[in-house]
C-alpha positions as CSV (number, residue, x, y, z in Angstrom):
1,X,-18.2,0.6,12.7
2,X,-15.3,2.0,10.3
3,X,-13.5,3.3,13.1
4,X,-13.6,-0.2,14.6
5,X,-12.3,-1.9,12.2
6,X,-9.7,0.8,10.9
7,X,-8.5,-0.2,14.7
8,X,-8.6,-3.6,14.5
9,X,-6.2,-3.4,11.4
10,X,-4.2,-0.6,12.2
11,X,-0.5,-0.9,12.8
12,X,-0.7,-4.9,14.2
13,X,0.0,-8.1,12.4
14,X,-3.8,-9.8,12.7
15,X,-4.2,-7.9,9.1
16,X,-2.8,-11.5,8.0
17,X,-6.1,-12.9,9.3
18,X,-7.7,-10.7,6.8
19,X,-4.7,-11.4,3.8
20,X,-5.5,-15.0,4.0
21,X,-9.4,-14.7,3.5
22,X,-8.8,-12.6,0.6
23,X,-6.2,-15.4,-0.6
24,X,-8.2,-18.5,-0.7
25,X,-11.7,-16.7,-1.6
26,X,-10.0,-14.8,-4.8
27,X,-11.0,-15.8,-8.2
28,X,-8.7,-18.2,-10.1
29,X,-9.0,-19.6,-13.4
30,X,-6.8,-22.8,-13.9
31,X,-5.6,-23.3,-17.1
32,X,-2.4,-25.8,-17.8
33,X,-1.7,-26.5,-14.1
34,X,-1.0,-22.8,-13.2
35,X,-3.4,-20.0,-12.3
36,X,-3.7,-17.0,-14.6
37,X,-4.5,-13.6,-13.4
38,X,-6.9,-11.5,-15.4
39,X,-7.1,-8.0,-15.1
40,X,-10.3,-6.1,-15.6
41,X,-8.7,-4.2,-18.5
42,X,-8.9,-7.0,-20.5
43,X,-9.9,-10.5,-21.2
44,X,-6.4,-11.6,-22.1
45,X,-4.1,-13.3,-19.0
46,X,-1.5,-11.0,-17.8
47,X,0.1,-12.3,-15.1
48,X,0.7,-16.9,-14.5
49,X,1.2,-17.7,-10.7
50,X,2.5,-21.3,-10.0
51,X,0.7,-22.3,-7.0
52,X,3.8,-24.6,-5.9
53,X,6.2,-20.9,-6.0
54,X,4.4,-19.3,-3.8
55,X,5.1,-21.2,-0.4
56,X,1.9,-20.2,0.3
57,X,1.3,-23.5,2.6
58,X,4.7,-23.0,4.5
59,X,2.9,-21.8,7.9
60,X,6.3,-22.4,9.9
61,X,8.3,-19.7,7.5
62,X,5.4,-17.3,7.6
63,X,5.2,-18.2,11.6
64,X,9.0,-17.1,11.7
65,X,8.8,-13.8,9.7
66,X,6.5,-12.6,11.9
67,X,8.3,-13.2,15.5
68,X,10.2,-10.3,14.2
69,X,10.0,-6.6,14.7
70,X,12.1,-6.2,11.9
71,X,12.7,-9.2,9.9
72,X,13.7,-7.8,6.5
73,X,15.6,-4.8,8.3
74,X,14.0,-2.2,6.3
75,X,13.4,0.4,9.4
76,X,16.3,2.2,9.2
77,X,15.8,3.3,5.7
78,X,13.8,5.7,6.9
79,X,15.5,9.2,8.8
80,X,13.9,12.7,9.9
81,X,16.5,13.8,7.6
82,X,15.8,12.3,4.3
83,X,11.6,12.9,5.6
84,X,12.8,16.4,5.6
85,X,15.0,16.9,2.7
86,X,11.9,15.5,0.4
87,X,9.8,17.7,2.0
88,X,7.7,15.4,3.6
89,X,6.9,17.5,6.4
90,X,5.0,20.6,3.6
91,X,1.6,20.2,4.1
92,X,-1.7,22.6,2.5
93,X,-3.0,25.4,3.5
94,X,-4.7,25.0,7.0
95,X,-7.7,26.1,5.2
96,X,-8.0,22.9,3.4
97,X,-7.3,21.0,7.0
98,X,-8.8,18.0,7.3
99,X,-10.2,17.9,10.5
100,X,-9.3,14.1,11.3
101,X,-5.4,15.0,10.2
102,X,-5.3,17.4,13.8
103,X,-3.1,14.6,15.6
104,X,-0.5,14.3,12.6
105,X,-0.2,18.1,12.5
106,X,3.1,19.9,14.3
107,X,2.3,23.0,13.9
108,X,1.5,26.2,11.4
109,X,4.0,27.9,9.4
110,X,2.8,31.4,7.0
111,X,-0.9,29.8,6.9
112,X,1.1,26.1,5.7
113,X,0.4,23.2,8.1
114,X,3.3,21.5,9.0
115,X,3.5,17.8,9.6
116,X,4.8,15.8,12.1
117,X,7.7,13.9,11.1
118,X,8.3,11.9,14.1
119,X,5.1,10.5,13.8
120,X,5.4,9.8,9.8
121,X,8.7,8.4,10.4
122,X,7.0,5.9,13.0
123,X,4.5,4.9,10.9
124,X,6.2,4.8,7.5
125,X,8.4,1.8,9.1
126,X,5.5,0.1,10.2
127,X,3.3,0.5,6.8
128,X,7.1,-0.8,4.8
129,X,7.6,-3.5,7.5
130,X,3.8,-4.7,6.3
131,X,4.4,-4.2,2.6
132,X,7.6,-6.6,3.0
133,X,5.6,-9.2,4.4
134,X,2.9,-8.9,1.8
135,X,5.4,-9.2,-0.7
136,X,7.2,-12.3,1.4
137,X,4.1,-14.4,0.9
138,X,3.6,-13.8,-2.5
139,X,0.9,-11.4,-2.3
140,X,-0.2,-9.0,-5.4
141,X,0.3,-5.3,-4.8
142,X,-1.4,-2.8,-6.4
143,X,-0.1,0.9,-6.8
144,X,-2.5,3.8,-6.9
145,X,-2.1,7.4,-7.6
146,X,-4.0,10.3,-9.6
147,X,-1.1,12.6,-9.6
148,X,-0.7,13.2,-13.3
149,X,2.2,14.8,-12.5
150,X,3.6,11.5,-10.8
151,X,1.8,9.2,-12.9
152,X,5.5,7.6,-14.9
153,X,7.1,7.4,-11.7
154,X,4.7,5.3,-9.6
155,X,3.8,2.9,-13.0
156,X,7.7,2.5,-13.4
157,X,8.1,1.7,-9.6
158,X,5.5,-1.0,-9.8
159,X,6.8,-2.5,-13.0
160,X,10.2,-2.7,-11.6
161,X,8.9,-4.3,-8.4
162,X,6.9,-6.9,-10.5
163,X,3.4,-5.3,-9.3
164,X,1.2,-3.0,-10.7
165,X,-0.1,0.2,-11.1
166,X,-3.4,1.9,-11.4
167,X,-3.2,5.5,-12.1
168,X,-5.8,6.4,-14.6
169,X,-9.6,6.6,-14.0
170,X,-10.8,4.6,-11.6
171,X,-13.6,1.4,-13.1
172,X,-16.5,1.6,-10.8
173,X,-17.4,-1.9,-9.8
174,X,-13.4,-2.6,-10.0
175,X,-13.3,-3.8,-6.6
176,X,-16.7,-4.7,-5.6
177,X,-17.9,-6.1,-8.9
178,X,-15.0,-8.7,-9.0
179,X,-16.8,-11.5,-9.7
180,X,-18.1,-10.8,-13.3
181,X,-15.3,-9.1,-14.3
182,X,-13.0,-11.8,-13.3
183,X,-10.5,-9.7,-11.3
184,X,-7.6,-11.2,-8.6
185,X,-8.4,-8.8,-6.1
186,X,-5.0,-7.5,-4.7
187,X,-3.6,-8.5,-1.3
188,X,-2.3,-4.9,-0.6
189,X,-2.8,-1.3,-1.8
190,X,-0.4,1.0,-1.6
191,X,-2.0,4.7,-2.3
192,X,0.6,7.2,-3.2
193,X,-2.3,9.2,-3.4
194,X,-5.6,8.8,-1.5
195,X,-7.8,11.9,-3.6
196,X,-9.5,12.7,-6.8
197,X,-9.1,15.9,-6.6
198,X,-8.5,18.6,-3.5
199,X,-11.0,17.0,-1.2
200,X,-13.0,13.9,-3.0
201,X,-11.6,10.6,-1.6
202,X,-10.4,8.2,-4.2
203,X,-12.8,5.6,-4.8
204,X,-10.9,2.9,-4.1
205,X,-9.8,3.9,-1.0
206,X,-13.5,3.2,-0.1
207,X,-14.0,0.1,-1.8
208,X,-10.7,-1.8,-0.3
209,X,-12.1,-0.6,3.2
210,X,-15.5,-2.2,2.1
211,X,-13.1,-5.6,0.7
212,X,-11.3,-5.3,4.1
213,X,-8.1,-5.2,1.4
214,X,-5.5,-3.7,4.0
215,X,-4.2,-0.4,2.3
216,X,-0.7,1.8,2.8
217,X,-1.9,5.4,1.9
218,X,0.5,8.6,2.1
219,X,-1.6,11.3,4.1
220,X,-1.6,14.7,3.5
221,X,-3.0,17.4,5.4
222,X,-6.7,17.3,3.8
223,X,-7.2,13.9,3.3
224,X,-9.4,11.4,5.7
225,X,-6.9,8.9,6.8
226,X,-9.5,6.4,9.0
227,X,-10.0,4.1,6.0
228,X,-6.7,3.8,5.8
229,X,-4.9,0.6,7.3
230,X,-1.4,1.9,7.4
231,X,-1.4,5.6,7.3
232,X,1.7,7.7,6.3
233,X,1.2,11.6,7.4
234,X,3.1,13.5,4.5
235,X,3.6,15.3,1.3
236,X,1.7,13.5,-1.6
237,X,2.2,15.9,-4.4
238,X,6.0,17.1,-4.8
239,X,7.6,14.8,-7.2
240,X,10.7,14.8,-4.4
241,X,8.2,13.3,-1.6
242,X,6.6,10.9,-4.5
243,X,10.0,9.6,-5.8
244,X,11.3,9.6,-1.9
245,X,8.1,7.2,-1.1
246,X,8.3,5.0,-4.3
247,X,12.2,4.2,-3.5
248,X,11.6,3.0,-0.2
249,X,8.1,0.8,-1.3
250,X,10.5,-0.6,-4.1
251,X,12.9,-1.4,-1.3
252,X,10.5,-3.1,0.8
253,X,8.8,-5.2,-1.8
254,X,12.3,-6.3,-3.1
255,X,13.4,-6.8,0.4
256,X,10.5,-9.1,1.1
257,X,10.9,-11.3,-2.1
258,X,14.3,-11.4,-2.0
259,X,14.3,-12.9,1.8
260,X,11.2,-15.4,0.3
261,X,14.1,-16.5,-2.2
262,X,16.9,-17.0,0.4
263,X,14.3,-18.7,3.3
264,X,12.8,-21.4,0.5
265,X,16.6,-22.4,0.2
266,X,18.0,-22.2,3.7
């Protein structure tokens, strides 16, 4: 049944069907004519929406955006040759293989898998092309990472985007418990990591499958991508990869908001 539905919202644009149930059931609280967010950190408001800002009920702009391949021409950001000088392509040891990674895998170099980068660079357009069109209707994307090493990167990338980030231990009952902690679920993750640790999936990985919350996740060699909507085979713990995949996410939310902007006043 995972496998069903990872194919379902894999790599097509009926993801939205899912985006829009999680949009009108999410809990709101409506204070002064706008709705505030509330974390689950805390009790306090951190985030006001106007519901008239979002466009949310323009179906003939939405309609439009996605008669496009690529609407917010963000594809050619990506190059073999940038995937390769961030050493996107460096995978683990084929010991720590995941055996569900096989298809993403080019080849072995000195007992290192090597990735595919044709195939990342494929789907890294398709998983930025999504997160534009999240971010073009509004929707809240949530950054998620347990790279220590990482962590100031990915929280500065989702504070200059205007999202957020979640890299510290992970609540249980943060997803799935929403309703008494009083938590706007988000309308995307992005993982820049998808593991606890060498092997242990992050929990939240599992939960946003659970949610059907569509997720981008970066891939490397031992981690299970099928719970994944948008899968991006590559490096996920060289800072050069990290920063390489926070720039372009950065340049696809601001793409996406930016043509919002311009459409609202065309």
């Amino acid at each position: 049944m995972a496998m069903s539905l990872v194919n379902v919202l894999r790599r097509n644009f009926q993801t939205f069907c899912t985006f829009e149930f999680r949009r009108q059931s999410s809990l709101y609280v409506k204070t002064a004519g706008n709705f505030r967010l509330y974390s689950s950190a805390s009790s306090q408001p951190t985030q006001t929406v106007d519901e008239t800002e979002t466009g949310w009920d323009d179906s003939v702009r939405n309609a439009k955006a996605l008669q496009h391949d690529d609407y917010f021409n963000i594809k050619h950001l990506v190059t073999i040759k940038e995937l390769f000088s961030a050493n996107v392509h460096l995978g683990h040891k084929s010991g720590c293989r995941n055996p569900f990674m096989a298809p993403y895998i080019y080849g072995n170099r000195l007992g290192l898998d090597i990735i595919d980068l044709e195939q990342t660079k494929t789907l890294l357009q398709d998983a930025l092309n999504f997160t534009a069109h999240i971010a073009y209707r509004g929707g809240i994307i949530l950054f998620i990472s347990r790279n220590r090493q990482t962590l100031p990167l990915v929280e500065e990338t989702a504070r200059e985007c205007g999202e957020y980030a979640h890299c510290r231990y992970w609540k249980g009952g943060t997803f799935t418990n929403v309703t008494s902690q009083f938590t706007r679920l988000p309308e995307l993750c992005i993982f820049i990591n998808c593991l606890n640790s060498v092997f242990d999936t992050h929990i939240a990985v599992v939960d946003s499958a659970k949610l059907m919350i569509p997720s981008v996740g970066v891939v490397d060699t031992n981690c299970d991508p099928r719970l994944i909507s948008y899968p991006v085979p590559g490096n996920d713990d060289t800072p050069v990869a990290v920063e390489y995949y926070c720039r372009l996410f950065k340049a696809a939310i601001m793409a996406g908001k930016q043509k919002h902007v311009e459409d609202r006043h065309a």
